[in-house]
N, C-alpha and C positions, 0 to 999 in steps of 0.2 A: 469341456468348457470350464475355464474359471471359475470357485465357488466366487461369490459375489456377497457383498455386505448385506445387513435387510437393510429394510427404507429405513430411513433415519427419522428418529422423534425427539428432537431436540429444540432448543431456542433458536438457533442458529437458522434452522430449516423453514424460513418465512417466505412469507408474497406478498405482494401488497396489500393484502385483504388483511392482516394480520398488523396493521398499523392505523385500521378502519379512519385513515384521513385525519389522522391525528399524530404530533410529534411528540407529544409527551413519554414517551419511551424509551428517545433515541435524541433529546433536546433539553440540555440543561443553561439556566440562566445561572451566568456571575453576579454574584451580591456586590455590592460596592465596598464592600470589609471583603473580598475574596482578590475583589482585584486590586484593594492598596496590600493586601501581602504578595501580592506576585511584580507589583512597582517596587516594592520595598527588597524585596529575595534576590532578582535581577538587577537595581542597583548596586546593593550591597556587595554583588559578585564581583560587579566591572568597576567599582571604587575599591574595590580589594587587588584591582590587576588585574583578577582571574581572566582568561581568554573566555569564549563564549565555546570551544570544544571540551573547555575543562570544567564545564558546569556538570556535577553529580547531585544524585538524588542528595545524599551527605552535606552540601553545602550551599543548597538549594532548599533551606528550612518554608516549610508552609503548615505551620500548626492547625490552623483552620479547615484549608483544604487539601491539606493531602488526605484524610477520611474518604473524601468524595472522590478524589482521583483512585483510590483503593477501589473505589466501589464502580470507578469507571473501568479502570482495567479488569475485574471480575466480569463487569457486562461483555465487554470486551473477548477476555480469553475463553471463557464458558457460560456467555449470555448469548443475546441477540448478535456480536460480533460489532458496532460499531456502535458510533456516539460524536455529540458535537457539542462545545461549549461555547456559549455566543457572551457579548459584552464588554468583549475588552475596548475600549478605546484608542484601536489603532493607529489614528490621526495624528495623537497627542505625541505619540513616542517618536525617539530618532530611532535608525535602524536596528542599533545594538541593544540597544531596550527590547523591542519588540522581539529578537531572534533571541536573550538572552531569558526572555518570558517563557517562548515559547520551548526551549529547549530545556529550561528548568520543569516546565509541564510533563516532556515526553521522559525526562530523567526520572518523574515518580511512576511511570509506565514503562521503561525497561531503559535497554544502553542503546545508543546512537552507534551506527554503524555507516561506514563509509557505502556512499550511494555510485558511486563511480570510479576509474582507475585513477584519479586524479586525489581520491580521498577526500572529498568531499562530505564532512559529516551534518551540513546545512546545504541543501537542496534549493535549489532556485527554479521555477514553473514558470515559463514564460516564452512567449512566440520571439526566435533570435533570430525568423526568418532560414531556417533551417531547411534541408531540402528534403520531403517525407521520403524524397525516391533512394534517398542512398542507405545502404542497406546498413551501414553503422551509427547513421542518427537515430536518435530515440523523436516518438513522436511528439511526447509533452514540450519540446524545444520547438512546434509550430503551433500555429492556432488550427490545425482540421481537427475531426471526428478522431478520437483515440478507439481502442477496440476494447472491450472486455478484459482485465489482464489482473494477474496478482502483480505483489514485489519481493525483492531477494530479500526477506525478514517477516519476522512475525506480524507485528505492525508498522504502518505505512501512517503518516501525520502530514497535516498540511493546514497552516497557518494563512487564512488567503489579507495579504495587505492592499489590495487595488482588483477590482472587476472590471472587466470587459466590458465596452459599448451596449456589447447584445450577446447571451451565448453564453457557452461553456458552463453550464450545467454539470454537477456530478450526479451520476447513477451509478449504483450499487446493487448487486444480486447474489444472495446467496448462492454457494457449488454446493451443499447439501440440496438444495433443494431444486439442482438440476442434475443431480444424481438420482432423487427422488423419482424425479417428471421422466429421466430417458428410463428408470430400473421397471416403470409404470407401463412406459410406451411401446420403445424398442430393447428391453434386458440383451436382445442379441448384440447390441452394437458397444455396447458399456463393455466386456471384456478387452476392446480392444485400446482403451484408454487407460487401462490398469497395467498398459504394455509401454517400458519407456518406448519414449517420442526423443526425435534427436531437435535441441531447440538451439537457436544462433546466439552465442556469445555478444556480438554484434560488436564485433573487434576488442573487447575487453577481455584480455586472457593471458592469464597467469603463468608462469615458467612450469614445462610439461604438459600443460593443459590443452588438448584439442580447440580449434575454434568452436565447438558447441559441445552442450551436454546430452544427456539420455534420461530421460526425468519419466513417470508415467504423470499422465493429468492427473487423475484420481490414486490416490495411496490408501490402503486400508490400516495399520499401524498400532496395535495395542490397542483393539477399542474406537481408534479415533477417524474419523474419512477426514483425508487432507485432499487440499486442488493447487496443485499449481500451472500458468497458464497464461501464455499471452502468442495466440494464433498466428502473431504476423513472424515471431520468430524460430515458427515452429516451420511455418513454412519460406522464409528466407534460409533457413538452413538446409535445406534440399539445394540452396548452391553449391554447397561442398560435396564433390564426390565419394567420397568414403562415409556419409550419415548413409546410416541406414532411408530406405526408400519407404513413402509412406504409400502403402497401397489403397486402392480403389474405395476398400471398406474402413479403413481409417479415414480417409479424406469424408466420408459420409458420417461416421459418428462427429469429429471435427463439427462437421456441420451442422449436424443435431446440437452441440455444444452451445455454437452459436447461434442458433435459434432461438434457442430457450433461454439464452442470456439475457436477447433482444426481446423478448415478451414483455410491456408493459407491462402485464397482470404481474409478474414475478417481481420488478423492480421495483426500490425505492429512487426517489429523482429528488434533487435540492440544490436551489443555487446558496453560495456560500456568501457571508454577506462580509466587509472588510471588517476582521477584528474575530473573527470565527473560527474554533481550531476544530477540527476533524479527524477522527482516529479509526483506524479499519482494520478489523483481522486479516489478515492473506489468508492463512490456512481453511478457513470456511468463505470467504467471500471473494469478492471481485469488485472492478472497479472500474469506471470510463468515464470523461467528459466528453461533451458534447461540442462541436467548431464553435467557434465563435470570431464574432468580425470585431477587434481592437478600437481604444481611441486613436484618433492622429497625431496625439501632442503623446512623443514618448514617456511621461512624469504619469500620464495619469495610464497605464497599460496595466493590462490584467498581469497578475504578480503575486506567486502562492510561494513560501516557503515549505522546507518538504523533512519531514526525520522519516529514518529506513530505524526503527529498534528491538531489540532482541530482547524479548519479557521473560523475567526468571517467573518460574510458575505458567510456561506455556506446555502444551501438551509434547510428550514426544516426537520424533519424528525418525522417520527410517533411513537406512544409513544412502541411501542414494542421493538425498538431500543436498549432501557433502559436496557433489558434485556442483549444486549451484551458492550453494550457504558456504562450503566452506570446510565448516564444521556442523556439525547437529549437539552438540553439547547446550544444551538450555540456558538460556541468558550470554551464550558465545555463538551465536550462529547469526549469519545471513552478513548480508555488504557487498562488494567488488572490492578485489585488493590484484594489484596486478606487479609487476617488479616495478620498485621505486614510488610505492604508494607511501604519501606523507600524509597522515589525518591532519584537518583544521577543518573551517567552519566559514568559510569567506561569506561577506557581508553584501558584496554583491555578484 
């Protein structure tokens, strides 16, 4: 058998219990001097020309609070793994404001990477009436139940500008600490997720590249336990004949997986409120909303902007990564690039 990691004693490795009903942890407020330098950073940029994919940390000056975004991205990389900053006054801004905000935020938190073959380095989250059953749409493009899932980069952002009627919820759960709960429960079942899994491209896929990869859930790596993981493409990839078959006793850890994702006790839950940025490790955590039922009038529809970034100063990663990142190079890894991928940042 596999030697296997011990349990993990870190920050990262949390439950709800460990937030004893309180946000102060993981909830920081903007000052009203924090948020005239981030109106003041993001005009300056688009009175200068600049596009809104060319905004770097370098030109994207925030004297005040880059400090505090330093010490977000530490919670971040080797803290609790997430964080949310509330206050902006979303209302007030036009589009390019608000996206040139928020993307100067995730610039002090690592580089924008393209979230699709389309290169897309600004994310749009919103129900396009999409159809969950075809095996190439992504689920975030309907309003159902998303599942438990990382994303192709270190950190995952999302700036929410409008909420849904009712619904749509984010919940977040540590993978440290449902490596923890199965190494406790069933240690027999956990070797079998430290075995690449063949996962679905989900039609995005690069010259030479199979329509999927071989990724294991769990990575052991220098010290570090990484997860990466999103079930529904683990097993839509079993339509291709040539992935490897997942057997009997894989489909039952799988399932353990999801279990313990699904455990209240283990999760944190929060609805995002307009003007709210949100930042999430992948490598230690996970991530889902919850369905939700939309306004009628299209203007006022739930509506998240989204960065995929790559943190210099993130832990290593094992060279199998490659396969979905790309590269594993620190501060160059993660995205979707497919032949004739053009990076920008489309506004809507």
């Amino acid at each position: 058998m596999q030697t296997l990691p011990h349990q993990q004693s870190i920050p990262a490795a949390w439950t709800n219990a460990n937030f004893a009903d309180t946000s102060d942890q993981w909830l920081g407020l903007l000052d009203a001097m924090e948020v005239a330098e981030l109106e003041a950073a993001a005009n300056g940029c688009l009175n200068s020309g600049l596009e809104i994919a060319q905004i770097e940390k370098d030109n994207f000056a925030l004297p005040t609070l880059a400090p505090r975004l330093a010490q977000l991205k530490a919670e971040l990389l080797h803290g609790i793994g997430f964080g949310l900053l509330r206050g902006l006054p979303i209302g007030q801004y036009s589009r390019d404001v608000a996206a040139a905000i928020f993307c100067g935020v995730g610039a002090h938190l690592g580089h924008a990477r393209s979230q699709n073959g389309e290169g897309h380095l600004l994310g749009h989250v919103r129900d396009i009436g999409a159809n969950s059953e075809d095996a190439n749409v992504r689920i975030y493009q309907t309003s159902e139940r998303q599942s438990f899932h990382t994303d192709s980069c270190d950190v995952v952002g999302l700036l929410c500008l409008k909420t849904a009627k009712r619904g749509g919820e984010t919940l977040l759960i540590s993978a440290v600490t449902i490596f923890n709960e199965m190494l406790a429960q069933r240690p027999d079942l956990l070797p079998l997720l430290f075995e690449p899994l063949a996962t679905d491209r989900r039609g995005e896929v690069d010259a030479g590249q199979k329509p999927y990869f071989q990724i294991p859930v769990f990575n052991w790596y220098e010290g570090f336990l990484s997860s990466i993981y999103q079930r529904q493409y683990i097993d839509s990839a079993q339509r291709f004949s040539d992935a490897p078959r997942l057997t009997d006793r894989h489909i039952e850890a799988l399932d353990m997986y999801d279990d313990l994702a699904n455990d209240p006790r283990l999760q944190v839950r929060m609805q995002l409120e307009p003007g709210d940025m949100q930042f999430v490790h992948n490598h230690t955590l996970l991530h889902d909303r919850t369905g939700f039922e939309d306004h009628p009038d299209p203007a006022d529809r739930r509506h998240l902007l989204r960065l995929w970034l790559a943190s210099p100063g993130d832990r290593p990663l094992p060279a199998c990564f490659a396969e979905r990142f790309g590269s594993v190079e620190i501060g160059n890894r993660g995205g979707v690039f497919v032949p004739g991928t053009k990076l920008h940042a489309p506004l809507d």
